[in-house]
C-alpha positions in Angstrom: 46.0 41.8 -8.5 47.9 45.1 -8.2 50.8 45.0 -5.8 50.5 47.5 -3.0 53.3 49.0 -1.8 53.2 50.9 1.6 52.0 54.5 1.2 54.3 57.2 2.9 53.0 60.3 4.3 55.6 62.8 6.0 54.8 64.8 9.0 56.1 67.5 11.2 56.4 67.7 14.4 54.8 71.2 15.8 54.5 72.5 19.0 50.8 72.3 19.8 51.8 68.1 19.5 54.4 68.3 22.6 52.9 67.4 25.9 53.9 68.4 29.7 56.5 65.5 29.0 58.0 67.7 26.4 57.4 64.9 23.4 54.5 64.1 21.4 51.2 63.1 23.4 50.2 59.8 22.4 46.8 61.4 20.7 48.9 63.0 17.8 50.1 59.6 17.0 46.3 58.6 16.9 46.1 61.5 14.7 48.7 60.7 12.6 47.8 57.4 11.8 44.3 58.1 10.4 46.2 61.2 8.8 47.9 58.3 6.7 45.1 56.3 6.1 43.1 58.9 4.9 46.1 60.6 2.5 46.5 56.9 1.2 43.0 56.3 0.2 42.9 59.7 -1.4 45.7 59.0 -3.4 45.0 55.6 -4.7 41.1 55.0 -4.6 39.4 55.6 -7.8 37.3 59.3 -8.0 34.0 57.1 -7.5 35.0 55.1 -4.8 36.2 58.3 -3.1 32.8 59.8 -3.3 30.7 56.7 -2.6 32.4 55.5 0.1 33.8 56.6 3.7 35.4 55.1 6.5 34.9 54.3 10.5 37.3 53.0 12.5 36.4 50.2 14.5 39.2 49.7 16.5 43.0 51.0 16.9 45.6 49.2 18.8 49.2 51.3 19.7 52.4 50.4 20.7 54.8 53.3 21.2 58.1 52.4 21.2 60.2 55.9 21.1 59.3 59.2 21.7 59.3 61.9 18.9 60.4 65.7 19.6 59.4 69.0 18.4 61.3 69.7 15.5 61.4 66.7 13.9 59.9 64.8 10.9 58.1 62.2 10.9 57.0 59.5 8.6 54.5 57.7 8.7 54.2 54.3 6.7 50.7 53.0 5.4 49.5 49.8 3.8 46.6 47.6 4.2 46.9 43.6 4.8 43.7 41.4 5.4 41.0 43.1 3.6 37.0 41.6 3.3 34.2 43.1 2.0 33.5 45.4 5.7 36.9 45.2 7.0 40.1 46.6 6.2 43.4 45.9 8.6 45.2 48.6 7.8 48.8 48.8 9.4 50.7 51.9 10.2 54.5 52.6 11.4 55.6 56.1 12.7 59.1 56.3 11.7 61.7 59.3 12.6 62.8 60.4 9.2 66.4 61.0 10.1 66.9 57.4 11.2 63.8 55.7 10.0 64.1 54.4 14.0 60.2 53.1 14.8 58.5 55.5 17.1 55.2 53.7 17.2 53.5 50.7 15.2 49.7 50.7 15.0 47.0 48.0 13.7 43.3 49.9 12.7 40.3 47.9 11.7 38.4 50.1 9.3 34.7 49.4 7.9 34.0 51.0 4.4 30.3 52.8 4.9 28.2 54.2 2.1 28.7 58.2 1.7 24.7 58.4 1.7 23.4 55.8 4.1 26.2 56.5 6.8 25.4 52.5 6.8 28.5 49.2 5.9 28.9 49.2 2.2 30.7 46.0 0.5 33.7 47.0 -1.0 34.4 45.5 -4.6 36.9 43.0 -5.3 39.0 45.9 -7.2 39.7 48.3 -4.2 40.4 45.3 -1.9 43.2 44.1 -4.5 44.4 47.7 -5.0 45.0 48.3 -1.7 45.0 45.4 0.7 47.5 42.2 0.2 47.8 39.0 2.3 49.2 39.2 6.1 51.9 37.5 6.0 53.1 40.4 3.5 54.5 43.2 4.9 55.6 45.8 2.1 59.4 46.7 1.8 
């Protein structure tokens, strides 16, 4: 099984993210997190996976912890932990590069779907163990 280490994607923070609270509307986080997954995937998964397969989300779950401001960079940390063959935990962390403080933590349940069908496609035991590794593992 390879050993996958978190991904890490970095991100500026532009004015069209600030909101009427003058710091980054909760949606952009959204936006940055599937930005993440998706840059991950594209990175690591093998050229036919990439063009067999696509992903839906099936559910996110968001906790904000800081605010981030315009001007700033942003990191945002990628890895996936439970992995089957239709679901794929994938965890994110939004990270202020300056301080690598936590801005926001987020758990998204993905399901793998054929590229043809638009239908769930089983994902074979090598992308699960490229990508995915046992909860209790967090990446360092």
């Amino acid at each position: 099984m390879v050993d996958p280490e978190a991904f890490e994607l970095p991100l500026a923070v532009e004015a069209a993210d600030i909101d009427a609270l003058g710091h980054v509307n909760n949606v952009v986080y959204l936006r940055w997190v599937q930005e993440a997954a998706v840059a991950h995937w594209n990175a690591l998964a093998p050229e036919a996976d990439r063009r067999k397969l696509r992903w839906i989300v099936l559910r996110h779950e968001i906790d904000y912890k800081q605010p981030a401001r315009l001007g700033e960079t942003i990191v945002a940390r990628t890895w996936v932990g439970a992995a089957s063959r239709l679901r794929f935990e994938r965890h994110t962390e939004l990270l202020r590069a300056s301080d690598r403080s936590l801005l926001a933590r987020a758990l998204t349940v993905w399901c793998p779907i054929d590229a043809g069908t638009g239908r769930p496609a089983a994902v074979s035991a090598e992308v699960r163990a490229r990508f995915s590794r046992p909860a209790e593992q967090r990446p360092t």
